[in-house]
C-alpha positions in Angstrom: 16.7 -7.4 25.5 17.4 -5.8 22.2 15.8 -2.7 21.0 14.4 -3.2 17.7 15.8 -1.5 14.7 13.5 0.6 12.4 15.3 1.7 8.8 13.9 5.1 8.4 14.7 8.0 10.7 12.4 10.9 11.0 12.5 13.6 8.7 13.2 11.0 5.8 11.2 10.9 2.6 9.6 7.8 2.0 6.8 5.7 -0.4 4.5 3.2 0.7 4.7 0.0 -1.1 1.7 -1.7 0.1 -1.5 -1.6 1.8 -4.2 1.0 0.9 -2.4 3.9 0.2 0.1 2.3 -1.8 2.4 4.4 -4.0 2.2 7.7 -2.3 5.2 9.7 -1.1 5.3 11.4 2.4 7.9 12.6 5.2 8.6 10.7 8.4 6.7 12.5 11.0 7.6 10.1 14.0 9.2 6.7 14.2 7.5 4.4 17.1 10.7 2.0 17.2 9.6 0.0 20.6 6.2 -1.2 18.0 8.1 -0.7 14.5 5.5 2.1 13.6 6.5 4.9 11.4 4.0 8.2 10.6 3.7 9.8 7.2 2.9 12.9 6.7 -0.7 12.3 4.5 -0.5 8.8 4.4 -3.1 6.2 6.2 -5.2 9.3 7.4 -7.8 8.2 10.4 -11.3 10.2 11.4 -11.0 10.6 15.1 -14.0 11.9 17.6 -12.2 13.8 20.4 -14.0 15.5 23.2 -13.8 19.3 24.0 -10.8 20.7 25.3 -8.8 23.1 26.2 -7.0 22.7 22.4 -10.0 22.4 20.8 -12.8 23.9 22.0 -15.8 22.5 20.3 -14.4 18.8 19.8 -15.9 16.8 16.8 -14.0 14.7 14.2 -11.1 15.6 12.9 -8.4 13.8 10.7 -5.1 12.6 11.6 -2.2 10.7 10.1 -2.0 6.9 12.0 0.9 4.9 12.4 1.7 2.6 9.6 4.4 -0.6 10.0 7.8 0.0 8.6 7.9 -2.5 6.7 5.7 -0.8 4.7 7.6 2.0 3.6 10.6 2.4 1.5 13.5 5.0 1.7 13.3 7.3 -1.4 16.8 8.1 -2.7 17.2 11.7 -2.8 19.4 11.3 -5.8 17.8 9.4 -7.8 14.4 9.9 -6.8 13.7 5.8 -6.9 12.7 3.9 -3.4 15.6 2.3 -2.6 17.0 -0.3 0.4 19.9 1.0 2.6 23.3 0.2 2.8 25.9 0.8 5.3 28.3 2.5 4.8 31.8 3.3 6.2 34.0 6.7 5.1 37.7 6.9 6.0 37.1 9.0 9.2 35.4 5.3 10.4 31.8 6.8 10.6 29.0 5.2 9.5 26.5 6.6 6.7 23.8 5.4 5.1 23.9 5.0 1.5 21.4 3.9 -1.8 21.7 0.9 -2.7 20.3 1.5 -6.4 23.2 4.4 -7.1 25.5 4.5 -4.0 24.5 7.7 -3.1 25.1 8.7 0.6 21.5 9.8 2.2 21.3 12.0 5.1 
């Protein structure tokens, strides 16, 4: 069985392009590739109730970021600042980069 692919690694800066926070820019916090689930730093933001503990000693709600489906986000090109799809790439050493498909910018 394959492992499925998710186009965003963490650390990458990304927009959502649909759903209710549509338009907003955040880093990749975690990818979830085994359920194609990215998080975003301040997007799709959750209340949670969570019991006392020994991390938080009184408990209550608090916020957190949820995971959101990849296909939901878009690479932004750190270039040319526009959310962009990914090409493959290949340099003459024979690795293989990542690269905008809007300017042919390398990203990493």
């Amino acid at each position: 069985m394959t492992r499925p692919k998710v186009h965003v690694r963490k650390g990458d800066t990304v927009m959502v392009i649909t759903g209710k926070d549509k338009g907003k820019v955040g880093k990749v916090i975690r990818v979830i590739p085994a359920k194609r689930r990215v998080v975003v730093e301040g997007v799709n933001i959750v209340k949670k109730h969570v019991r006392p503990n020994p991390q938080n000693q009184q408990g209550g709600i608090i916020e957190m970021e949820a995971p959101l489906d990849s296909s939901n986000v878009m690479l932004v090109c750190t270039k040319c600042g526009r959310p962009t799809r990914i090409a493959r790439r290949f340099l003459e050493d024979g690795t293989k980069v990542r690269a905008c498909k809007k300017c042919g910018e390398i990203i990493d």
